[in-house]
C-alpha positions as CSV (number, residue, x, y, z in Angstrom):
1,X,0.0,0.0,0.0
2,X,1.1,3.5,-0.1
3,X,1.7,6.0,2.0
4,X,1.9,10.0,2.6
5,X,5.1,11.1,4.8
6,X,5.2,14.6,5.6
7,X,7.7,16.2,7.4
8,X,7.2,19.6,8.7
9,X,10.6,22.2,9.6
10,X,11.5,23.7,12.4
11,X,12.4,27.4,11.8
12,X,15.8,27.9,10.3
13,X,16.0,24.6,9.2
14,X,18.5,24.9,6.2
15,X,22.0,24.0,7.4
16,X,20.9,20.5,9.1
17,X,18.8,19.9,6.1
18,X,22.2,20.5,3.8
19,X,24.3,18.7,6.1
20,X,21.6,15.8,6.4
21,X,20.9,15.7,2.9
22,X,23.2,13.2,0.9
23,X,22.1,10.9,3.8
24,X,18.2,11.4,3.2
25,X,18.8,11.7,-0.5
26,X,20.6,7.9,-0.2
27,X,17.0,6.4,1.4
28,X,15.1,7.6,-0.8
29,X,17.4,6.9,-3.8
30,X,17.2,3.0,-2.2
31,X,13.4,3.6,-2.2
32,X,13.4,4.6,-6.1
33,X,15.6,1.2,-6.9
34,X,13.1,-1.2,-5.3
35,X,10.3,0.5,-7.4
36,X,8.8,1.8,-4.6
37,X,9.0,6.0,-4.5
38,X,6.1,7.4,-6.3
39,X,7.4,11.1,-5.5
40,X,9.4,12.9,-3.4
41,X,10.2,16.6,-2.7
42,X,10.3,19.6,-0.5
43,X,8.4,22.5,0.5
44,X,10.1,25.3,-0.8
45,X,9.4,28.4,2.1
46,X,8.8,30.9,-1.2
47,X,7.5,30.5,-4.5
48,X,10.4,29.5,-5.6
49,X,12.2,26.1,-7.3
50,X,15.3,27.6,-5.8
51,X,14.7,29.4,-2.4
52,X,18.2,30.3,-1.6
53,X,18.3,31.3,2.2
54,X,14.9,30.7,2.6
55,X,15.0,27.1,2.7
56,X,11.9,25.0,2.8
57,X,9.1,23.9,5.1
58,X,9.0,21.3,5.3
59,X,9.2,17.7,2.7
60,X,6.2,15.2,1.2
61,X,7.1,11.9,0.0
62,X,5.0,9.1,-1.4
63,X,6.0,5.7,-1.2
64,X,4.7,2.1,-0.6
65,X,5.3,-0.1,2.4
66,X,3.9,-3.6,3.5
67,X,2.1,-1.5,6.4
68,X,1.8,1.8,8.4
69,X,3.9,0.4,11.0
70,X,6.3,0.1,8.3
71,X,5.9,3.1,7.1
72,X,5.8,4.8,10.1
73,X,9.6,3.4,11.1
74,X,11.3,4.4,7.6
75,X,9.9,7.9,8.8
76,X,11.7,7.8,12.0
77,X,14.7,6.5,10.9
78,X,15.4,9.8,8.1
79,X,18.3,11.4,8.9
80,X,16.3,14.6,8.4
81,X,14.3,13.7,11.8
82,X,17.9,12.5,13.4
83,X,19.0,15.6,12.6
84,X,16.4,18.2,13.9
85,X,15.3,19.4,10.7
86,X,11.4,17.9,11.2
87,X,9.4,19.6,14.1
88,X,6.7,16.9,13.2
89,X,6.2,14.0,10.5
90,X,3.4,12.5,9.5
91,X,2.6,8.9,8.2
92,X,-0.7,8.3,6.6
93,X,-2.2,5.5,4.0
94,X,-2.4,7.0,0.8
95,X,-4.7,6.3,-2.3
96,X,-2.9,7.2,-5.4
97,X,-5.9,8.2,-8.5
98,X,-4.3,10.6,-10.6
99,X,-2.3,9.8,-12.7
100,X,-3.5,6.5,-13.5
């Protein structure tokens, strides 16, 4: 099944995201090799595909899992939450219906 994971930032969150990045970046890239990712991403804080020093908000990412309990510890175990970056994350079954 899938699932939603949405991470919201604490304020200022920029350098731990950069320095926790090519860690976060590897998980997910191990997510897309199993065919499992359907998207990932972050929140840029302004409408921006580039923010600079604004950084982002926070980070959705769509993937499937055998369960939400599953799901749920992939979430815990980002290096973005290890690092402080996420002031919350949230795990939730998702029903993909677009695109088809």
């Amino acid at each position: 099944m899938l699932y939603s994971i949405v991470g919201e930032d604490i304020k200022n969150s920029l350098s731990a995201r950069q320095s926790a990045r090519p860690e976060h970046l590897a998980r997910l890239q191990a997510l897309q090799n199993e065919g499992r990712l359907v998207l990932a991403g972050p929140n840029p804080a302004i409408d921006s595909d580039n923010p600079g020093d604004a950084g982002f908000t926070g980070s959705v990412i769509v993937a499937e899992f055998i369960s939400l309990e599953a799901a749920k510890s992939w979430a815990e175990a980002d290096p973005y939450v290890a690092a402080g970056v996420y002031k919350n994350v949230t795990v939730q079954p998702f029903k993909q219906v677009f695109p088809n």
